[in-house]
PAROLO-447741 format. One record per residue (C-alpha): residue in one letter; x, y, z. Coordinates in steps of 0.05 Angstrom, whole numbers, padded with zeros to 5 digits, always signed. Example, Ala and Ser with C-alpha at 12.3 -4.5 7.8 and 13.67 -1.06 7.14 Angstrom:
% PAROLO-447741
a+00246-00090+00156
s+00273-00021+00143
% end
This chain:
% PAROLO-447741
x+01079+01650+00412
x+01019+01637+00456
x+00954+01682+00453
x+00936+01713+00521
x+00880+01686+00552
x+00816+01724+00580
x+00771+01694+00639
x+00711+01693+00603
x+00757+01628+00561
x+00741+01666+00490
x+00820+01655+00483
x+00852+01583+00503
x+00923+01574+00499
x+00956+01510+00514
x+00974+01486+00576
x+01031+01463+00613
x+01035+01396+00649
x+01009+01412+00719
x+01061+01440+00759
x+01037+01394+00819
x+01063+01330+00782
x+01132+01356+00789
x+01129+01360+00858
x+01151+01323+00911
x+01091+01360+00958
x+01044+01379+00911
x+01008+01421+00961
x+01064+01479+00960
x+01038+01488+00894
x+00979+01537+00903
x+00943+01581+00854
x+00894+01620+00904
x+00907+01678+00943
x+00913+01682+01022
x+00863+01737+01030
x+00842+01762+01103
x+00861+01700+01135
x+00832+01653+01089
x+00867+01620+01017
x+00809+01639+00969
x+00794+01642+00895
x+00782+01715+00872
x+00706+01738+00860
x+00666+01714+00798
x+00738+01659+00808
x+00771+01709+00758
x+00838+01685+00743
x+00901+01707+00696
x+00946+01659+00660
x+01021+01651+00683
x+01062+01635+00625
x+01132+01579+00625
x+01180+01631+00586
x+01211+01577+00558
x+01142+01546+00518
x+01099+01601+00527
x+01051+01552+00546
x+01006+01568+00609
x+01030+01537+00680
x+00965+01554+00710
x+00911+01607+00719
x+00921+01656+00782
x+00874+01682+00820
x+00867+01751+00799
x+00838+01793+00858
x+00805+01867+00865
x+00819+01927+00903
x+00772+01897+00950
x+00812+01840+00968
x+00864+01891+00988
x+00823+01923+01033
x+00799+01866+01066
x+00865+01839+01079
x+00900+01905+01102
x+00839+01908+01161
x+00855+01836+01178
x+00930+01850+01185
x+00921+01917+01219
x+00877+01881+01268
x+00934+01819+01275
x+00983+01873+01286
x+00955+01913+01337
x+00922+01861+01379
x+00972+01801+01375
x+01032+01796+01331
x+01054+01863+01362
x+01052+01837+01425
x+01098+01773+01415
x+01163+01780+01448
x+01226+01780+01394
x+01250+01709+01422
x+01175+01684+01402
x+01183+01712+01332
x+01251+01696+01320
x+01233+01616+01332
x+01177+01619+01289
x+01231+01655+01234
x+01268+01599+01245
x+01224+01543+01231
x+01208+01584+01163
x+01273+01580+01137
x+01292+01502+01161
x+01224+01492+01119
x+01244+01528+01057
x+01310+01489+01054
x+01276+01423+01069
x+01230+01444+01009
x+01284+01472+00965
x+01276+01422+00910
x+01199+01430+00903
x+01209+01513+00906
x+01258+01508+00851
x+01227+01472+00809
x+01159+01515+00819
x+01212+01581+00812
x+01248+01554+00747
x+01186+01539+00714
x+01150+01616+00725
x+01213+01650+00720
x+01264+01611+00670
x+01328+01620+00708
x+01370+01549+00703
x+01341+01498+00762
x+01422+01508+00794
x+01401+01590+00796
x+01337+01576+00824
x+01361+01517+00880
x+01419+01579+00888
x+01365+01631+00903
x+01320+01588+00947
x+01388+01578+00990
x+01390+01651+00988
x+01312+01665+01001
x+01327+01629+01069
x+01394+01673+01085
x+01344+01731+01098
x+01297+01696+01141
x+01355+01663+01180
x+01391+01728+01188
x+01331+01762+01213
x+01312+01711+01264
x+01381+01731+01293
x+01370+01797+01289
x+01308+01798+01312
x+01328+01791+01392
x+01384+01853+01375
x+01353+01922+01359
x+01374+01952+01416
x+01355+02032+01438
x+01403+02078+01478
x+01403+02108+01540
x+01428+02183+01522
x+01455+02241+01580
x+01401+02284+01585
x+01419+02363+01590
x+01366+02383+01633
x+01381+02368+01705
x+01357+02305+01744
x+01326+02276+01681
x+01346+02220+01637
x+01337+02194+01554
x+01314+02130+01529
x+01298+02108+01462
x+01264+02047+01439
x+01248+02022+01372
x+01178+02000+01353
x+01146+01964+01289
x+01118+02010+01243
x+01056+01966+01235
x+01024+01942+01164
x+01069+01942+01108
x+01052+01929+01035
x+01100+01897+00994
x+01103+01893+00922
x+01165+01844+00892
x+01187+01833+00820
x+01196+01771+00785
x+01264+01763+00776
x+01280+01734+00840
x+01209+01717+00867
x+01235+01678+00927
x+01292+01722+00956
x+01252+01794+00950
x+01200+01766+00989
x+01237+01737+01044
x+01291+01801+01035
x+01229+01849+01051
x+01176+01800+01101
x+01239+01773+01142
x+01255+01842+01162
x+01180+01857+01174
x+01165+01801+01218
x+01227+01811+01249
x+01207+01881+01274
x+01134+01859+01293
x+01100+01891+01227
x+01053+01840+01190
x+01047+01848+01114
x+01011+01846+01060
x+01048+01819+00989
x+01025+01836+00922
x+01063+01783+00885
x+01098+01793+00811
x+01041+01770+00761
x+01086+01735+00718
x+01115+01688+00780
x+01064+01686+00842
x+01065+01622+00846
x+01128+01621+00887
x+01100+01670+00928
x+01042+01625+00942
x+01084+01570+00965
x+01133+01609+01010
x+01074+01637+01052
x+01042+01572+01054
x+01110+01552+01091
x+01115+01613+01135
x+01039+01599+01163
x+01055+01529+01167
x+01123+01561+01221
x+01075+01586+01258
x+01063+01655+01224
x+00993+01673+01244
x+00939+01679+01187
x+00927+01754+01207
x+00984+01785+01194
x+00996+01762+01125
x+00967+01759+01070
x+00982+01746+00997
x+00945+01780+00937
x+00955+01770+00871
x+00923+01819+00814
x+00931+01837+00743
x+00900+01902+00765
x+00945+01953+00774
x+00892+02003+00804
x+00868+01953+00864
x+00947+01936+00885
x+00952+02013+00888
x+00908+02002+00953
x+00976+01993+00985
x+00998+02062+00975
x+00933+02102+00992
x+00897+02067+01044
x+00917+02102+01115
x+00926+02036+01160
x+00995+02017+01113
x+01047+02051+01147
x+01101+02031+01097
x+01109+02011+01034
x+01163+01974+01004
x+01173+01961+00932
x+01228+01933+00878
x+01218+01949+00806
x+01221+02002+00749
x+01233+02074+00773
x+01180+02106+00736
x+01132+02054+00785
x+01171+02075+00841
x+01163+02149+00832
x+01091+02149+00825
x+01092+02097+00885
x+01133+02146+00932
x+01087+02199+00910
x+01017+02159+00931
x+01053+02141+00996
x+01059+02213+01011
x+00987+02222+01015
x+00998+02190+01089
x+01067+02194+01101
x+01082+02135+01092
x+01155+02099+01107
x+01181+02074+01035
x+01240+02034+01014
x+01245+02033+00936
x+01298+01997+00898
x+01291+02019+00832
x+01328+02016+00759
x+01401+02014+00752
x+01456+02027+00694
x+01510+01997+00729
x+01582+02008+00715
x+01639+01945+00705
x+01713+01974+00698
x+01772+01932+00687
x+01829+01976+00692
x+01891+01965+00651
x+01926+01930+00712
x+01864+01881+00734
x+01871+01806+00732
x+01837+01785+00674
x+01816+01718+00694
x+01784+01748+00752
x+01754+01804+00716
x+01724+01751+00663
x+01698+01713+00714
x+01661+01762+00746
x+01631+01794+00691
x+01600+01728+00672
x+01566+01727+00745
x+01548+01799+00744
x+01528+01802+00667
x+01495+01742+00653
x+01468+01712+00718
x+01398+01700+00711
x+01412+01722+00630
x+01423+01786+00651
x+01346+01797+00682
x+01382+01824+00758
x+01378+01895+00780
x+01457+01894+00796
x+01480+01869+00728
x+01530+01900+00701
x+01505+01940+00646
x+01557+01974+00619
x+01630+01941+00614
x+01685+01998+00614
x+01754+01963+00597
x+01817+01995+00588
x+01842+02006+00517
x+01915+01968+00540
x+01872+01907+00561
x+01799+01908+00522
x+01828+01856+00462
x+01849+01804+00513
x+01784+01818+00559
x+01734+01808+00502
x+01763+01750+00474
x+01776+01720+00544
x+01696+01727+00557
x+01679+01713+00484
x+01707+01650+00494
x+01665+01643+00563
x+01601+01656+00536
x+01616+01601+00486
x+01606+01543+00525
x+01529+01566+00559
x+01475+01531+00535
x+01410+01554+00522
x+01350+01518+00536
x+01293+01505+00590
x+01311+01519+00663
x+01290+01455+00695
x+01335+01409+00646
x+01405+01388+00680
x+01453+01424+00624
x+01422+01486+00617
x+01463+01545+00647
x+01423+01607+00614
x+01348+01604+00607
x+01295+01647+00579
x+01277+01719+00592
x+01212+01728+00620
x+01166+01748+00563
x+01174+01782+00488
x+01178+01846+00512
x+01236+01826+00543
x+01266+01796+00489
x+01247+01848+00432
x+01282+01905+00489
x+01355+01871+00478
x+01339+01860+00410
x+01332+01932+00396
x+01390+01950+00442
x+01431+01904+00400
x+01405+01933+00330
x+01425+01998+00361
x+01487+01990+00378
x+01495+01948+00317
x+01471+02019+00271
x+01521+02063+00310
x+01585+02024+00303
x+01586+01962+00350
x+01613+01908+00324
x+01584+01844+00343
x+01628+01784+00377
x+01575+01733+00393
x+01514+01716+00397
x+01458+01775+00369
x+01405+01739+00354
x+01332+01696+00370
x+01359+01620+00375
x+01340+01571+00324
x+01307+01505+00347
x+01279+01540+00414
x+01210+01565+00433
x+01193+01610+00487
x+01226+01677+00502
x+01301+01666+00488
x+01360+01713+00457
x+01429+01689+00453
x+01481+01717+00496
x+01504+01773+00459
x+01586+01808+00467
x+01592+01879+00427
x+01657+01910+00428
x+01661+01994+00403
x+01600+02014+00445
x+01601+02088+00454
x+01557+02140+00501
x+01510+02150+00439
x+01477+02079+00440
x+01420+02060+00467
x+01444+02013+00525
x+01494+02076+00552
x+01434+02109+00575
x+01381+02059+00585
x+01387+01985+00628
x+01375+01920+00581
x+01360+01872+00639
x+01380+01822+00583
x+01434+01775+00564
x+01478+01836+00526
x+01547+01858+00551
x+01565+01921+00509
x+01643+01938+00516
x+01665+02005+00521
x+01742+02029+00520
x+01773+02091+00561
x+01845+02109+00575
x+01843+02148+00635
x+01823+02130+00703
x+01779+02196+00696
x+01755+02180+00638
x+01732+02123+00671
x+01698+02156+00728
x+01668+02205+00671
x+01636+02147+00643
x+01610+02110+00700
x+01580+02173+00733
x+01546+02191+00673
x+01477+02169+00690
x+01417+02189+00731
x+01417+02117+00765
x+01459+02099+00828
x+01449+02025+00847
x+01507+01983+00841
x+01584+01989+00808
x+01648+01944+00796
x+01713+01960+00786
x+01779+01907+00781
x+01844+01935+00789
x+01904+01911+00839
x+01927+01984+00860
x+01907+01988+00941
x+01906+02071+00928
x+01853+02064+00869
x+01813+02020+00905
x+01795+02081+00951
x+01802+02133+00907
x+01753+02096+00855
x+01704+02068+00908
x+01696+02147+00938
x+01689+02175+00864
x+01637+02126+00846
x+01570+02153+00852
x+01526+02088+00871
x+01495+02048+00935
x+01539+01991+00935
x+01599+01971+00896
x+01642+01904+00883
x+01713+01905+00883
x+01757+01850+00846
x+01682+01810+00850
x+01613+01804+00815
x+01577+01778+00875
x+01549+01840+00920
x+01482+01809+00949
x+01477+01784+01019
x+01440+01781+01077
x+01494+01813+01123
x+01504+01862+01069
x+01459+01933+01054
x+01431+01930+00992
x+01402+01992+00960
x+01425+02053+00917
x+01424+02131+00913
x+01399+02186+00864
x+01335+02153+00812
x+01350+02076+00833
x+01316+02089+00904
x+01312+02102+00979
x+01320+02052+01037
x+01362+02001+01048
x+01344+01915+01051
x+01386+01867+01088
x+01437+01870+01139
x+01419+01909+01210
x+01398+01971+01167
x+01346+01928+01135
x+01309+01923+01197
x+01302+01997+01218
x+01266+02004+01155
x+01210+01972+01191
x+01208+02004+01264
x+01200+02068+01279
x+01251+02103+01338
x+01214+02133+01396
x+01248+02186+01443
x+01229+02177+01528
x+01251+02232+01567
x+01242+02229+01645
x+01244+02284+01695
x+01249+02302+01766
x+01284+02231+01782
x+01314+02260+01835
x+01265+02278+01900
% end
């Protein structure tokens, strides 16, 4: 394991080979912040290290910027906004949107690489979510030129109703670093879109994808005063976003805990906020689901991106006729991944993003493990590989009094769980505080809307692991958050509706 390093260089860890030798454009790769206009190096050029989770060794040193930068950059884009960006028509915003996303696909090879490297997922993940960065941005071009108000019968006499939908103006936007491509362009699309600029504090542990996606969107034609991108280790100067009065919304993806003291800053000002928060999503196969398909999904929904997505499934609830056959159907699955670094060929399941990370599934398997589980593959640190990695790990027997029942792993475990009744099922899949995402396989037409009422969650996949589009809301209920992203709703998270009433039309 690599020692953290400090800016004043009294710790050196080893470095990586420089990113820009990978790349086909080295220029996308950029390690300075776009601060009020400019791309600048932070004062006193204080920087943080960015880790490869699968050496540990250092890709680069960020730019590691104050509450001042923040500032700075919310005047600049609160200026942009009011006196030009504003005032482009939707056709003139949707064509710059455009060019954005034919850019990131012509650059897809270049971003994934960059993404792989900060973030571990397998290079055919992170080509995948580059494809799907772009979905947002093209979808919101379209949409851009349709957010239509009403015309509404007015009840007093020779009057009439109008409504019209406005940008709310600056937005700060804080992403994770699971998918540092897609929740940027899932949350600036949308902004742009509506005619807010935005400033982005990036994930510290993958802003360098960040970095090269704006440097793309200026080069569409984005204009260098309503964005801006600033990275921190500071958690006090990104917290800028939520107090200062000029933000008018805030946006965020990440832990609830964050998002609750988030929400509760944003109040200060009354803020708009959209929070996608944790998750403890439900997977049930009931007893008449096909297998094969049930299998399949789980893999997508369980171990995509080993396990580090806020929709994974995180607990599997199988019926007691069918759990043998399911967990030795997947068993034999999760068999043929291979470990290893994201950016070779043959690797399908990467690292996790740092220790913490790792030692969090390792103590949700030692629980589960303690209290009865028994263990079907994987449960353990690999031999033979450096970096952050834990095996894909299959426990059969988990019950409501482990660890991962109650709290999400956002790691490469897939605890079974058995019930008998469909209730029981329900019972069990309610039973949390979260309300993102669930699944459920069966091929009964009634259950499928008697289950999908009963479950208590944002969005849910039926017969399928894959849930995420742009067309598609995406957002939950209860602790995992407010707001919806993507599809038409995720664009009225941005605008605010204002009400025109006209009188004495008639002389």
């Amino acid at each position: 394991m690599i020692d953290s390093t400090t800016t004043n260089g009294s710790s050196q860890p080893r470095h990586h080979t420089p990113v820009s030798e990978l790349l086909k454009n080295a220029g996308l790769f950029e390690a300075r912040g776009f601060v009020a206009g400019k791309w600048r190096t932070a004062s006193n050029n204080a920087t943080f290290p960015v880790y490869e989770p699968a050496t540990g060794l250092v890709l680069g040193e960020c730019a590691n910027f104050s509450k001042d930068a923040f500032a700075n950059s919310i005047d600049t884009c609160h200026d942009g906004y009011q006196e030009f960006w504003s005032q482009f028509t939707a056709k003139e915003r949707a064509k710059i949107l455009r060019r954005w996303n034919d850019s990131i696909l012509e650059n897809v090879d270049d971003l994934a690489t960059i993404l792989s490297l900060e973030n571990g997922k397998a290079i055919s993940e992170a080509r995948g979510e580059i494809a799907y960065a772009a979905s947002f941005v093209q979808w919101f071009s379209e949409e851009c030129t349709r957010s239509y108000g009403d015309n509404i019968p007015s009840s007093y006499p020779s009057s009439m109703v109008f409504t019209s939908k406005e940008p709310v103006g600056v937005c700060g936007i804080i992403t994770p670093w699971n998918f540092p491509a897609a929740m940027i362009t899932r949350k600036i699309a949308p902004a742009f879109a509506a005619g807010c600029s935005v400033v982005i504090k990036p994930p510290s542990e993958t802003p360098f994808t960040a970095a090269a996606l704006t440097k793309l969107a200026l080069a569409a034609g984005v204009p260098d005063n309503v964005i801006a991108l600033v990275p921190t280790k500071d958690r006090e100067a990104s917290l800028e976003l939520a107090i200062n009065p000029k933000v008018k919304k805030i946006s965020f993806t990440g832990s609830t805990a964050v998002g609750k003291m988030l929400t509760s800053l944003a109040s200060g000002t009354m803020k708009k906020v959209s929070m996608e928060l944790g998750g403890n999503a439900p997977f049930v196969v009931f007893e008449d689901a096909d297998l094969d398909i049930a299998v399949d999904a789980a893999l997508v929904c369980k171990f995509r991106s080993s396990g580090q997505t806020c929709v994974c499934a995180n607990r599997l609830l199988v019926h007691e006729s069918v759990v043998d056959a399911f967990s030795e159907r997947l068993v034999a699955k999760v068999k043929k991944m291979q470990l290893g670094k994201g950016i070779n060929a043959n690797t399908t399941h990467g690292p996790l993003v740092n220790a913490a990370a790792v030692d969090k599934v390792e103590r949700h398997v030692q629980d589960a493990l303690k209290k009865g589980g028994q263990l079907r593959i994987g449960g353990r640190r690999p031999e033979g590989l450096t970096g952050y990695f834990y095996e894909p790990t299959v426990i059969t027997g988990a019950t409501k009094d482990m660890e991962v029942a109650k709290d999400e792993t956002f790691g490469p475990l897939a605890p079974i769980f058995e019930f008998s009744t469909e209730q029981e099922a329900l019972d069990l899949a309610n039973d949390t505080e979260f309300g993102l995402a669930g699944y459920f396989f069966t091929k009964d037409i009634s259950r499928v809307l008697r289950v999908a009422g009963a479950l208590q969650v944002g969005m849910i996949g039926v017969n399928t692991g894959l849930i995420s589009a742009a067309e598609t809301p995406f957002g939950g209920i209860n602790e995992s958050g407010v707001g919806r992203e993507g599809s038409k709703y995720g664009l009225a998270e941005y605008q605010n509706i204002k009400a025109v009433t006209i009188g004495a039309i008639k002389a």
